[in-house]
C-alpha positions in Angstrom: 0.0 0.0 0.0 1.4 3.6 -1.3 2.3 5.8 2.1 0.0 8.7 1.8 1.8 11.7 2.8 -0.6 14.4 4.5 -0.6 17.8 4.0 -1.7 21.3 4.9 -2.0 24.0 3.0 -1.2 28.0 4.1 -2.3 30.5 2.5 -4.6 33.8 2.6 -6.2 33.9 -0.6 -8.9 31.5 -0.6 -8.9 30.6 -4.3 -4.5 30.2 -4.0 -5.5 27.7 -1.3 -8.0 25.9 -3.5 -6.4 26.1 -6.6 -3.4 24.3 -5.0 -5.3 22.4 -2.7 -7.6 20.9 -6.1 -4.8 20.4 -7.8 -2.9 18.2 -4.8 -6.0 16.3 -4.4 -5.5 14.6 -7.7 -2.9 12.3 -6.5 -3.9 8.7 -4.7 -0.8 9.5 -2.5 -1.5 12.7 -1.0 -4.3 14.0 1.4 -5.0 18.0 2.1 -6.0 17.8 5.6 -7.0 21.3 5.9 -6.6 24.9 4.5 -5.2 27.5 7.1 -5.8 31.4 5.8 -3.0 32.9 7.7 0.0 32.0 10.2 -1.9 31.8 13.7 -4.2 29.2 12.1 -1.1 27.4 10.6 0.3 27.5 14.1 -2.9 26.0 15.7 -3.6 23.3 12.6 0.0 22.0 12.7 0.1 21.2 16.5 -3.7 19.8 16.0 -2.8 17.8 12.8 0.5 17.0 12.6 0.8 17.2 8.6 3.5 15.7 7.1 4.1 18.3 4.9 3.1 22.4 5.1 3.1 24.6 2.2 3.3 28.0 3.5 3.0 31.4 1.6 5.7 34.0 3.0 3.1 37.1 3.1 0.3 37.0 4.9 -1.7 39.6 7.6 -1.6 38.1 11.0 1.5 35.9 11.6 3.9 35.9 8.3 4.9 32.5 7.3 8.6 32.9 8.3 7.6 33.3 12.4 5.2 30.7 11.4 7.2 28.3 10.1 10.1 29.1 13.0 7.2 28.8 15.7 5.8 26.0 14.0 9.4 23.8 13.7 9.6 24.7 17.4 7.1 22.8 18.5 6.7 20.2 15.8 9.9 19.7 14.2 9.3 16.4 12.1 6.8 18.9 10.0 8.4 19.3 6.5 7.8 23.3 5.3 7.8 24.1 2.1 7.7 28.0 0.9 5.0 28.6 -1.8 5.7 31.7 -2.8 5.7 34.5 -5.6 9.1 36.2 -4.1 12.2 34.8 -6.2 14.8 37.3 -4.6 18.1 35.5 -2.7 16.8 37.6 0.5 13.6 35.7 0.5 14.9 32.2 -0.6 18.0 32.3 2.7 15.9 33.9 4.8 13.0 31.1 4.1 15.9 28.3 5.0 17.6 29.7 7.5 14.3 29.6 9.3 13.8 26.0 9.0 12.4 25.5 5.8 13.2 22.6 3.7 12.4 23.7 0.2 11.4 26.7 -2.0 8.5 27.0 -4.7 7.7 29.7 -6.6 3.6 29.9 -7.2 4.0 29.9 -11.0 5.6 26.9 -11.6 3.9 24.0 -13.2 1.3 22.3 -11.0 3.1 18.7 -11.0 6.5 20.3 -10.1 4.3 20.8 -6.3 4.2 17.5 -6.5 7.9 17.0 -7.3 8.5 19.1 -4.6 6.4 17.4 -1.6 7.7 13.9 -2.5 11.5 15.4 -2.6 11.1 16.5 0.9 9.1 13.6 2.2 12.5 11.9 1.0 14.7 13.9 3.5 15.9 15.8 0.7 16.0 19.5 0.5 13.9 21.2 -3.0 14.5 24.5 -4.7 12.4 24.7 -7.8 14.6 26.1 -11.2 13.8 29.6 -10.7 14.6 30.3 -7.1 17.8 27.8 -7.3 19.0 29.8 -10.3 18.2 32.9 -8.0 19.9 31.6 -5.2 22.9 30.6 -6.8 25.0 33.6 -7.1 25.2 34.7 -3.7 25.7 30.7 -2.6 28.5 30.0 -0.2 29.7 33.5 0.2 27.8 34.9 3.3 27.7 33.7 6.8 24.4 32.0 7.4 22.1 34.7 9.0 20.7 34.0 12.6 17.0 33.6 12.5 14.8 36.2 14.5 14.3 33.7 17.3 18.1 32.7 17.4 18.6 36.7 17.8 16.2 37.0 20.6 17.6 33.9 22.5 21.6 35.2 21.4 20.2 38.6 23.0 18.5 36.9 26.3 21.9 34.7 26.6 24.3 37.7 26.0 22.8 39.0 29.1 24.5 36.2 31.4 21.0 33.9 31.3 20.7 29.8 31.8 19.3 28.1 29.1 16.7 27.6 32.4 15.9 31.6 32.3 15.7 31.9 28.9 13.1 29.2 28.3 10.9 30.4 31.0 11.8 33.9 29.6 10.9 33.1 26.3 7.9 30.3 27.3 9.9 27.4 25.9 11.3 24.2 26.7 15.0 24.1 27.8 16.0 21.7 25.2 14.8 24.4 22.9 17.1 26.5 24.1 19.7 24.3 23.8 19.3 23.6 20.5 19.0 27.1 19.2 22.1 27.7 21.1 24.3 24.9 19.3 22.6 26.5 16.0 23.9 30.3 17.3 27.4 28.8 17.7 27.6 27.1 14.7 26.5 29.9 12.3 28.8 32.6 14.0 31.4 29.7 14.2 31.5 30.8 18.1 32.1 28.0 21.0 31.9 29.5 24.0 29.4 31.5 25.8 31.9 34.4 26.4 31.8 34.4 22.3 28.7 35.2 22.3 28.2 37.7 24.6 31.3 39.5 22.9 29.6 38.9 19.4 26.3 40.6 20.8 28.9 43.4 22.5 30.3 44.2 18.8 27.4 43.8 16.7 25.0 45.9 18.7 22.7 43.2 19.9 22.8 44.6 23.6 22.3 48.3 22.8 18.0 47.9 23.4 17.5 46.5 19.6 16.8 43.2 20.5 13.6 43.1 21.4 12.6 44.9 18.2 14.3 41.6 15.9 
């Protein structure tokens, strides 16, 4: 019997939603278990259904898909996310990864190259469609990868001489959490020690009040 991978679809324009959500519902191996119309009802439908798969849109009026998908990874982090978007700039394609997302699709691709897409990262495999791998590739390899806003907050709470302890109740999250935003902090900034941090946050202006605004 084929696995049937289950997914859930984000997006706030209802006939986007449909129009992708008809289209998905074509195949024997996939089933749309809902349609969320913004980032607080992703948020809510992911910890409720437990997709395998989300396909998030990046702009959207409440919650915008990035904190979604960051909030989302946080508490369910076997959930595979997968941009659907009409933004083919490099900013948009590393910031969508860097905040947990396995795979970038721009929303006027051919409909079976969704498909492509969800069974590529159903495979453990990361998926940029042509146009935002072509996009991506100039600028590949030659930055630092950027902290996500919730690594920022946590480098900015840790900075200030908190235990991963504080900081989770700070922040309302586990302390595992913590910890594991903390090993992704260090190994971005290619930092090892806590004093690193703190001295990063010194030099780049993370403890001059702007943290709280990231």
């Amino acid at each position: 019997m084929t696995a049937i991978t289950r997914v859930l679809v984000v997006d706030d324009h209802p006939m986007v939603a449909e129009g992708i959500q008809s289209i998905l519902e074509g195949y024997e191996d996939i089933e749309v278990v809902a349609a969320a119309s913004g980032g607080r009802d992703a948020i809510t439908r992911a910890e409720d259904l437990l997709p395998d798969v989300i396909l998030m849109d990046l702009n959207m009026p409440d919650v915008g898909g990035l904190s979604a998908t960051e909030i989302i990874l946080e508490r369910c982090p076997d959930i595979r996310v997968l941009i659907l978007s009409m933004h083919d700039s490099p900013e948009y394609i590393s910031a969508a990864l860097s905040h947990g997302a396995v795979g970038y699709v721009l929303k006027d691709v051919q409909p079976e190259e969704i498909k492509t897409a969800i069974d590529a990262v159903m495979r453990g495999e990361q998926y940029l469609c042509t146009g935002a791998a072509g996009s991506l590739a100039p600028s590949s390899g030659t930055s630092r990868e950027a902290l996500t806003g919730r690594e920022q907050t946590i480098l900015l709470e840790l900075a200030q001489g908190k235990s991963n302890k504080e900081v989770a109740i700070a922040l309302d999250i586990s302390v595992r959490t913590v910890e594991t935003h903390r090993k992704n902090i260090k190994r971005k900034l290619g930092i090892s020690s806590t004093a690193g941090l703190t001295r990063y946050a010194l030099e780049h202006g993370v403890l001059q009040g702007t943290g709280r605004g990231i």
